[in-house]
mmCIF file as gemmi writes it, N, C-alpha and C atoms, coordinates in Angstrom:
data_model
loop_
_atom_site.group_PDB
_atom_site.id
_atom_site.type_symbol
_atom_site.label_atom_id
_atom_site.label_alt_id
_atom_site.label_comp_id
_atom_site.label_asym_id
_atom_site.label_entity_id
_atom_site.label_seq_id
_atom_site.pdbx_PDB_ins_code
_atom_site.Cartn_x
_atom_site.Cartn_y
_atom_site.Cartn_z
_atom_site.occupancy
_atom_site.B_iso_or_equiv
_atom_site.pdbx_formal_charge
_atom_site.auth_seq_id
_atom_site.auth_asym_id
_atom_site.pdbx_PDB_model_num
ATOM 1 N N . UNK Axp A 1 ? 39.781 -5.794 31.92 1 0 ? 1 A 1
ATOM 2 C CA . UNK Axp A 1 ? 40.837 -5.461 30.982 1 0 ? 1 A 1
ATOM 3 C C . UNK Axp A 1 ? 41.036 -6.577 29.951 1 0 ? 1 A 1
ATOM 4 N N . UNK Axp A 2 ? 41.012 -7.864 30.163 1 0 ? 2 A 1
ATOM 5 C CA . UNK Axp A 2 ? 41.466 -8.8 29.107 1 0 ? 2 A 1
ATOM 6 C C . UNK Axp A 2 ? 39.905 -9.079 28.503 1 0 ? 2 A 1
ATOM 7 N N . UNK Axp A 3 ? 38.971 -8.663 29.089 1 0 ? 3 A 1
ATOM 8 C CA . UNK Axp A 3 ? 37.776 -8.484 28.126 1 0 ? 3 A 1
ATOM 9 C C . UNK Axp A 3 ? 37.753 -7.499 26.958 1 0 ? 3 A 1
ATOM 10 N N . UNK Axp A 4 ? 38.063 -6.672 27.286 1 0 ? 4 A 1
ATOM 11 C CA . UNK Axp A 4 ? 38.965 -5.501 26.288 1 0 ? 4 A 1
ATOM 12 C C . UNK Axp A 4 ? 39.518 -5.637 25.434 1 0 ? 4 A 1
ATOM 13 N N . UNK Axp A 5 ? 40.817 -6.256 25.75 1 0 ? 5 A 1
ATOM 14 C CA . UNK Axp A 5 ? 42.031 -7.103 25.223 1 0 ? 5 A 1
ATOM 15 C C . UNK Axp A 5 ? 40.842 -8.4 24.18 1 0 ? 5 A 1
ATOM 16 N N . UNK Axp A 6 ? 40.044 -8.911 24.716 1 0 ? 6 A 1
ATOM 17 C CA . UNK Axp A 6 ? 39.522 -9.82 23.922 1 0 ? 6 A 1
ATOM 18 C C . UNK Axp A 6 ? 38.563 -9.621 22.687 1 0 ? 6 A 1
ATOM 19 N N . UNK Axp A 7 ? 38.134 -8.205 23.229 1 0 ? 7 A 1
ATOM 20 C CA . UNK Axp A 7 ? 37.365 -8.189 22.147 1 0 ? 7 A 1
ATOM 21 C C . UNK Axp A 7 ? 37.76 -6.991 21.196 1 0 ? 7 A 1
ATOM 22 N N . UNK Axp A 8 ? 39.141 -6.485 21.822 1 0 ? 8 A 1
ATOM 23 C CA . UNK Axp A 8 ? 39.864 -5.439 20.122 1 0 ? 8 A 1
ATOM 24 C C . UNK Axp A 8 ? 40.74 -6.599 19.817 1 0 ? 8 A 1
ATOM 25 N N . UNK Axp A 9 ? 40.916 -7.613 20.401 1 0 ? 9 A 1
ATOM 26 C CA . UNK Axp A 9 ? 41.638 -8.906 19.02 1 0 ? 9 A 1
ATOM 27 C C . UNK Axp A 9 ? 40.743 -9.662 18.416 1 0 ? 9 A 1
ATOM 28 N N . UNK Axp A 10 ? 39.501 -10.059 18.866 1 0 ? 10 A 1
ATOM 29 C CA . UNK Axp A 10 ? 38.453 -10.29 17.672 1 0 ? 10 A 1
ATOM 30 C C . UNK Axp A 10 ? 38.05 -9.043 17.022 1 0 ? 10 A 1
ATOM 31 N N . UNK Axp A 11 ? 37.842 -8.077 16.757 1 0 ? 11 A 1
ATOM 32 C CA . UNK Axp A 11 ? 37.829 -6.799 15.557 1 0 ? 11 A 1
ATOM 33 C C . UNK Axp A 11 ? 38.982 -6.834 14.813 1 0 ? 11 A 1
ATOM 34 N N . UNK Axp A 12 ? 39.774 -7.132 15.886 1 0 ? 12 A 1
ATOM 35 C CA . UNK Axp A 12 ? 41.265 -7.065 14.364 1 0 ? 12 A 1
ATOM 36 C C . UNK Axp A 12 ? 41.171 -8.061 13.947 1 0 ? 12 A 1
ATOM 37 N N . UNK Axp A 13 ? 40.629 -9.625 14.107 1 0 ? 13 A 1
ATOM 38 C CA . UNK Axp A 13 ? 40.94 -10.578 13.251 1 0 ? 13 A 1
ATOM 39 C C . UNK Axp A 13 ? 39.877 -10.63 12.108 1 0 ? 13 A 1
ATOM 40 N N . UNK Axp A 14 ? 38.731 -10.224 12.604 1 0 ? 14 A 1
ATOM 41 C CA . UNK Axp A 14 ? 37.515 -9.546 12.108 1 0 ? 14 A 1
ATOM 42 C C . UNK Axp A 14 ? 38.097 -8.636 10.842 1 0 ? 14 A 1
ATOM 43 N N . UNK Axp A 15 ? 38.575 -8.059 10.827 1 0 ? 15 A 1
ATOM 44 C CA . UNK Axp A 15 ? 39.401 -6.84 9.852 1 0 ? 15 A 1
ATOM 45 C C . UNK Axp A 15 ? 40.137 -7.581 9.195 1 0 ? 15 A 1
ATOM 46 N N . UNK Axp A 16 ? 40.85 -8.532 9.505 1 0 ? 16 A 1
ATOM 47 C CA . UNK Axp A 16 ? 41.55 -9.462 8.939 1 0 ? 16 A 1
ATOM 48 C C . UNK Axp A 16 ? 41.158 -9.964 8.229 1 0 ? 16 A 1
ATOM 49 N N . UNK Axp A 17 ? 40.385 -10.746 8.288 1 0 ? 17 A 1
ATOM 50 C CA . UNK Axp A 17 ? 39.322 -11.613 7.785 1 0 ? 17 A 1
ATOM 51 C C . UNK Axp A 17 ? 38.55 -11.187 6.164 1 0 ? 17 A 1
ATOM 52 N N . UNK Axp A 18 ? 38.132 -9.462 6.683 1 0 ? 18 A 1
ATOM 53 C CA . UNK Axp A 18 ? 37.26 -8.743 5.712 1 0 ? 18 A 1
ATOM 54 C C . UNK Axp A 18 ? 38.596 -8.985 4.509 1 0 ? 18 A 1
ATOM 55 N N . UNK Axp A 19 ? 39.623 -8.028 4.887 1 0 ? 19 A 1
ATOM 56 C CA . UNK Axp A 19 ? 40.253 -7.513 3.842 1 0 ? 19 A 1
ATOM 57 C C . UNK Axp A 19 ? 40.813 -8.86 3.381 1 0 ? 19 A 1
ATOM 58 N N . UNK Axp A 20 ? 41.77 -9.979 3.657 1 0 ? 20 A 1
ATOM 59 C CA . UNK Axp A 20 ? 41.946 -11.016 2.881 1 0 ? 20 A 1
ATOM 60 C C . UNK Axp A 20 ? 40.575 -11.321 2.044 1 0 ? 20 A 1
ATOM 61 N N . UNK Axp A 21 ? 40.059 -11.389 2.241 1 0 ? 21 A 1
ATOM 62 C CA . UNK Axp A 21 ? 38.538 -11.676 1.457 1 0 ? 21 A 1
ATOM 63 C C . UNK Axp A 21 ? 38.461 -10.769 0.688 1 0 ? 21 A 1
ATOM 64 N N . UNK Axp A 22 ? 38.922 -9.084 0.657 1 0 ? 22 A 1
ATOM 65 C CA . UNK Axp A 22 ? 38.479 -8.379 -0.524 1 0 ? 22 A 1
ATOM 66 C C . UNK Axp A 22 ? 39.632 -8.13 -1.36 1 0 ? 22 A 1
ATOM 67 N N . UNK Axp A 23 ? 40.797 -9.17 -1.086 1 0 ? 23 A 1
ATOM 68 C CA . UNK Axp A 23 ? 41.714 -9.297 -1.966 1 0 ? 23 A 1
ATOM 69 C C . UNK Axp A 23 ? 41.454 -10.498 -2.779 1 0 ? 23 A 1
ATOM 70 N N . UNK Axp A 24 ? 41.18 -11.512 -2.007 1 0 ? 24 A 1
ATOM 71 C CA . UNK Axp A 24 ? 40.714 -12.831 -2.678 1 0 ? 24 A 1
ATOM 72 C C . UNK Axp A 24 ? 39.926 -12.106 -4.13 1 0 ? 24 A 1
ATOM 73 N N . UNK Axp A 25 ? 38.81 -11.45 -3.627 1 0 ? 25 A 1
ATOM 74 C CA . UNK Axp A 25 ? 37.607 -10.88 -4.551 1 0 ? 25 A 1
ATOM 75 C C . UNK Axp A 25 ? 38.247 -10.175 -5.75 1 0 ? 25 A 1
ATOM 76 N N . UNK Axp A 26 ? 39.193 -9.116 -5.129 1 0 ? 26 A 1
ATOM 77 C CA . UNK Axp A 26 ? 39.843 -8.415 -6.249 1 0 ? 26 A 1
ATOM 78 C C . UNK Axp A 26 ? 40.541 -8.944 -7.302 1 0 ? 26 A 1
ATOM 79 N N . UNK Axp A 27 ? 41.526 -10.116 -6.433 1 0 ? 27 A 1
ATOM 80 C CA . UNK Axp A 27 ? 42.114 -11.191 -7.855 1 0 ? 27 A 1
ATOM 81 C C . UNK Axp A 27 ? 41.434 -11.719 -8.892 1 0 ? 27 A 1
ATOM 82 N N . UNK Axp A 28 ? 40.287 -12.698 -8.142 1 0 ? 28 A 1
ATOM 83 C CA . UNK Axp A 28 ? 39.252 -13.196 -9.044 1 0 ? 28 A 1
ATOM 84 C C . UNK Axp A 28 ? 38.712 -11.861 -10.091 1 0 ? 28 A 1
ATOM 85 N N . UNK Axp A 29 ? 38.536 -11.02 -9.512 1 0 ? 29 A 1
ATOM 86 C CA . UNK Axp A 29 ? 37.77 -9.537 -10.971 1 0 ? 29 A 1
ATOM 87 C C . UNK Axp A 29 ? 39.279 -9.754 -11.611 1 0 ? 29 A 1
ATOM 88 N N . UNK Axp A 30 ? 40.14 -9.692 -11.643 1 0 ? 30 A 1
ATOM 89 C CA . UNK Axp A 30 ? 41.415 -9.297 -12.725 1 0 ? 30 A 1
ATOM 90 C C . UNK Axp A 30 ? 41.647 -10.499 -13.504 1 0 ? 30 A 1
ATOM 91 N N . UNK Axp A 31 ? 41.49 -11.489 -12.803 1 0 ? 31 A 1
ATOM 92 C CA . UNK Axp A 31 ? 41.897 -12.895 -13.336 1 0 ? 31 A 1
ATOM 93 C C . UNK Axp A 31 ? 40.533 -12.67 -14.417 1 0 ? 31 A 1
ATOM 94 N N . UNK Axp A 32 ? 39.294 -12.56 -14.228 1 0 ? 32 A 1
ATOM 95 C CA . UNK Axp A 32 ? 38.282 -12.754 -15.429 1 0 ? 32 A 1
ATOM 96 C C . UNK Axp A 32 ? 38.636 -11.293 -16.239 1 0 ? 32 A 1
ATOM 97 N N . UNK Axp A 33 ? 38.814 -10.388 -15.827 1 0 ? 33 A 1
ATOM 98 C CA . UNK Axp A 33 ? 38.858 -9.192 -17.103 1 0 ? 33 A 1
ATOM 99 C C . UNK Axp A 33 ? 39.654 -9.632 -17.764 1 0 ? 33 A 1
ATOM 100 N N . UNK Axp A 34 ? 40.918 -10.439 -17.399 1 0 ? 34 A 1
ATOM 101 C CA . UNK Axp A 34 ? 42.257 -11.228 -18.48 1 0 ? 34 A 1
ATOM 102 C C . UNK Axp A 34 ? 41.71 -11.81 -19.194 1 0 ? 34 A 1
ATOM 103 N N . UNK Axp A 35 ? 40.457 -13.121 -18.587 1 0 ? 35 A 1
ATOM 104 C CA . UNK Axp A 35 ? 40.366 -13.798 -19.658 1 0 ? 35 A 1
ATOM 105 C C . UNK Axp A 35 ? 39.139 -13.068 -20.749 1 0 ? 35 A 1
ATOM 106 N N . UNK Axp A 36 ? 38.303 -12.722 -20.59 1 0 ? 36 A 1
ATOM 107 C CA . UNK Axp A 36 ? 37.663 -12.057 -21.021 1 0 ? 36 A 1
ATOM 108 C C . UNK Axp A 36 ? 38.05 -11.213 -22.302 1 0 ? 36 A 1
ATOM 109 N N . UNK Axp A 37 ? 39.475 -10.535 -21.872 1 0 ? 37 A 1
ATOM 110 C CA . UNK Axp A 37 ? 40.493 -9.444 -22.669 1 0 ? 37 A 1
ATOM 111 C C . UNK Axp A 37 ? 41.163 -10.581 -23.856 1 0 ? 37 A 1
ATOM 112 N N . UNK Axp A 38 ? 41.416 -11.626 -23.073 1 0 ? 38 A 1
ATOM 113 C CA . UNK Axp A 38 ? 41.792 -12.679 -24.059 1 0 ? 38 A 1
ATOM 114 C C . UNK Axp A 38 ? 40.631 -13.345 -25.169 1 0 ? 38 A 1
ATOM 115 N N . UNK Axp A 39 ? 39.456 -13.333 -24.771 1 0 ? 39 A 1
ATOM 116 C CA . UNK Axp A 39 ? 38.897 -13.784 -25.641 1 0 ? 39 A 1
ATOM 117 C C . UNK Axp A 39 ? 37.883 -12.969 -26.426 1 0 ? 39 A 1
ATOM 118 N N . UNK Axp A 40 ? 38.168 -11.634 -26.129 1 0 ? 40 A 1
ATOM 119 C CA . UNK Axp A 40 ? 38.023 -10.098 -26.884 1 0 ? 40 A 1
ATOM 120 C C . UNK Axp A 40 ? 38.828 -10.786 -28.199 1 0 ? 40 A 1
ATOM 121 N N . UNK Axp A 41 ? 40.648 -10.838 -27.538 1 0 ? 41 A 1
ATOM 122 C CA . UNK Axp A 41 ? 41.693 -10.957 -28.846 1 0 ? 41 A 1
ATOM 123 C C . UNK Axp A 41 ? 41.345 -12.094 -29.642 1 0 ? 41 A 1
ATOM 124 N N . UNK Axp A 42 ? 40.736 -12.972 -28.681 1 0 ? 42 A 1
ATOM 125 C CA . UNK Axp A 42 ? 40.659 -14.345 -30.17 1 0 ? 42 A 1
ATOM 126 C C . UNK Axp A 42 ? 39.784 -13.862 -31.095 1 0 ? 42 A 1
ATOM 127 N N . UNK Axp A 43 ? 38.777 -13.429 -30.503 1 0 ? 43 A 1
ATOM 128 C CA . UNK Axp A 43 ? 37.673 -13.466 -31.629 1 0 ? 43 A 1
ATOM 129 C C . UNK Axp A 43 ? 37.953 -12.574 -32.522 1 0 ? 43 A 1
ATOM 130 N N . UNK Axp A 44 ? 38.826 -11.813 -32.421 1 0 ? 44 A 1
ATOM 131 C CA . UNK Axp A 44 ? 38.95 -10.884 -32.982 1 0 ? 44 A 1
ATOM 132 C C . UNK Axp A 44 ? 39.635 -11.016 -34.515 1 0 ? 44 A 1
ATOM 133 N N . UNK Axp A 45 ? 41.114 -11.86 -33.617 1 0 ? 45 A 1
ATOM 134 C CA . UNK Axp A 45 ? 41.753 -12.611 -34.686 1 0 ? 45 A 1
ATOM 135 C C . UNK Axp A 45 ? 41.398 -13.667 -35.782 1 0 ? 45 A 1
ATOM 136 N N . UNK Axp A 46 ? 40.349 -14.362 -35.262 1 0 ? 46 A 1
ATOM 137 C CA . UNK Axp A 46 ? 39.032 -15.306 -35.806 1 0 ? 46 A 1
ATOM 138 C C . UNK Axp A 46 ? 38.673 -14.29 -37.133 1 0 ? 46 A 1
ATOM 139 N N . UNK Axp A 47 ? 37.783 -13.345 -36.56 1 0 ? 47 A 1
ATOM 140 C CA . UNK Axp A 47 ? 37.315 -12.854 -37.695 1 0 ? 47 A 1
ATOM 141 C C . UNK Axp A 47 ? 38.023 -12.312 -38.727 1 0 ? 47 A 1
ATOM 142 N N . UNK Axp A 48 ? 39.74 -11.879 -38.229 1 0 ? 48 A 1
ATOM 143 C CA . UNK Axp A 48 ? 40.386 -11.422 -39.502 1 0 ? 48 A 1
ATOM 144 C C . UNK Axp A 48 ? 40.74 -12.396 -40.153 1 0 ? 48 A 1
ATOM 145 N N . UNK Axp A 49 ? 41.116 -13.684 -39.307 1 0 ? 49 A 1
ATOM 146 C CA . UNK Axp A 49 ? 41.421 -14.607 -40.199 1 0 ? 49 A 1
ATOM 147 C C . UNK Axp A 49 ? 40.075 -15.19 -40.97 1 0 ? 49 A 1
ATOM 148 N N . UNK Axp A 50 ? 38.983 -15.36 -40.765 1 0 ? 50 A 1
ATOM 149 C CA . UNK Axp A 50 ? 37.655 -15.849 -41.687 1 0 ? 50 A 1
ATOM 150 C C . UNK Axp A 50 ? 37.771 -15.142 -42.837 1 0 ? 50 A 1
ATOM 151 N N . UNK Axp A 51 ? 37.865 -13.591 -42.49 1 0 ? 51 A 1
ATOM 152 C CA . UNK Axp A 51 ? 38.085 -12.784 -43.501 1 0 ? 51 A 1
ATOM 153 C C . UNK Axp A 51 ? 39.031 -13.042 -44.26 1 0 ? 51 A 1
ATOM 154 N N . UNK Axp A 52 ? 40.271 -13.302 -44.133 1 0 ? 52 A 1
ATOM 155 C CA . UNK Axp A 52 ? 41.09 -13.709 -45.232 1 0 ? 52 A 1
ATOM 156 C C . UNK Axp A 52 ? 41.316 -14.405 -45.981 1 0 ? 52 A 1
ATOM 157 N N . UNK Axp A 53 ? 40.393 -15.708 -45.348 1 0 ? 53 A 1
ATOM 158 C CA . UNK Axp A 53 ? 40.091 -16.922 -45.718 1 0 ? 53 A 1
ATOM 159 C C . UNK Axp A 53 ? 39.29 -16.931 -46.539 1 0 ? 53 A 1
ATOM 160 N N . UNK Axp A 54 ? 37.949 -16.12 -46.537 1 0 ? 54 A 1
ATOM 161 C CA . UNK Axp A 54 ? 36.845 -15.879 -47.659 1 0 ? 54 A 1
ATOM 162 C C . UNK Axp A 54 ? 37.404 -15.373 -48.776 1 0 ? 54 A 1
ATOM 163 N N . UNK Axp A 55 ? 38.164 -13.863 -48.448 1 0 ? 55 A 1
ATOM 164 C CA . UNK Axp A 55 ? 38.6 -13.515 -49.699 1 0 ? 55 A 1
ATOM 165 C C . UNK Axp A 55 ? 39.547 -14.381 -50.689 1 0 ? 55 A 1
ATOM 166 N N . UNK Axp A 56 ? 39.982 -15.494 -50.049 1 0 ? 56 A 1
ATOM 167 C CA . UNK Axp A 56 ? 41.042 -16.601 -50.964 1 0 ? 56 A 1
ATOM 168 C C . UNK Axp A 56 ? 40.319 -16.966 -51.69 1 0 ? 56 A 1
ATOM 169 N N . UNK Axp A 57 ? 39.299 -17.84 -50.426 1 0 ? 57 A 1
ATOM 170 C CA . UNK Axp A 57 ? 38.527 -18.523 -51.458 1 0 ? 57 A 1
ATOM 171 C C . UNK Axp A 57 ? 37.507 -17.528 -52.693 1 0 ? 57 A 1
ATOM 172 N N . UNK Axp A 58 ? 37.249 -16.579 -52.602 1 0 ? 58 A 1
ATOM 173 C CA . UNK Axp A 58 ? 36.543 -15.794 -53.719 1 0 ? 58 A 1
ATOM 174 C C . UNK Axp A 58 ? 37.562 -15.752 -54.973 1 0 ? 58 A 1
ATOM 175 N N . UNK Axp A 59 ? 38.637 -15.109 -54.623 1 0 ? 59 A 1
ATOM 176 C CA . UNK Axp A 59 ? 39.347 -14.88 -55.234 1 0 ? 59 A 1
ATOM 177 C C . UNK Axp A 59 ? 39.983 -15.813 -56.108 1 0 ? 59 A 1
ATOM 178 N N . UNK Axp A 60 ? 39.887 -17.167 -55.402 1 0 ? 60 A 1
ATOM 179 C CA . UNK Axp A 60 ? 40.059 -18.876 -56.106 1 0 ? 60 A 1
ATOM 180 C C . UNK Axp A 60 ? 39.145 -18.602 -57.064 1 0 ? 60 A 1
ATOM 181 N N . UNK Axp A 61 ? 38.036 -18.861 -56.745 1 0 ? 61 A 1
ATOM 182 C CA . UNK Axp A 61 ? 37.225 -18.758 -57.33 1 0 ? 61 A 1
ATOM 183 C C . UNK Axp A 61 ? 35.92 -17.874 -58.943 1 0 ? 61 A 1
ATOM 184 N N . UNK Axp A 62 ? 36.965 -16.674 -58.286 1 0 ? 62 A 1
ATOM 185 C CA . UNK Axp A 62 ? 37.08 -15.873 -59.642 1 0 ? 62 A 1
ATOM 186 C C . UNK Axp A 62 ? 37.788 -15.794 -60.846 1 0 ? 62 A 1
ATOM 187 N N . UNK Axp A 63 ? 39.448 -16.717 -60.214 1 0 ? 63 A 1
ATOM 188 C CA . UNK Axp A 63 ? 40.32 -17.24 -61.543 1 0 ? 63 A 1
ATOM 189 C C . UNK Axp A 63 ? 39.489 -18.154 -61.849 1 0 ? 63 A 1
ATOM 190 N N . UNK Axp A 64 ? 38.919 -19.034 -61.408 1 0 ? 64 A 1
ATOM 191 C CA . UNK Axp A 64 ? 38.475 -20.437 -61.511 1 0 ? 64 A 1
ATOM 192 C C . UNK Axp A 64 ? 37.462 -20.264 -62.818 1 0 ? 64 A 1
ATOM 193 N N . UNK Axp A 65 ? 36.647 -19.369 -62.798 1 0 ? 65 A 1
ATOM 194 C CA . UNK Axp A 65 ? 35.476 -18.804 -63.302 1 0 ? 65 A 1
ATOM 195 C C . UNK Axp A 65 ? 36.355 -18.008 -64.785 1 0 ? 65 A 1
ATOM 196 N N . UNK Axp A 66 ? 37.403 -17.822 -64.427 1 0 ? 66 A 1
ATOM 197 C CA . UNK Axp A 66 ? 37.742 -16.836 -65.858 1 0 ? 66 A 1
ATOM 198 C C . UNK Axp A 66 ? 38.42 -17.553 -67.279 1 0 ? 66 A 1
């Protein structure tokens, strides 16, 4: 009987074990899709701002010229 007892409490710690681990796993995937999502938004913002930045300077540059 406590062989029994011994070895359905190693399966449950066993089970234990798995699922803390496939939470660990799951955080880490959310924690990188964030940053990832975050650096989707920078670049994004990057390029509107380059863009706005070019058109100044063109646009400097076309009074400059007139």
């Amino acid at each position: 009987m406590s062989k029994l007892l011994e070895k359905a409490r190693a399966e449950h710690e066993q089970r234990k074990a798995v699922n803390e681990s496939k939470q660990k796993l799951m955080e880490r995937q959310l924690r990188l899709f964030q940053l990832v999502e975050d650096r989707r938004k920078q670049a994004e913002e990057l390029a509107k701002h380059r863009e706005e930045t070019e058109g100044k300077f063109y646009l400097s540059m076309c009074c400059l010229l007139n």
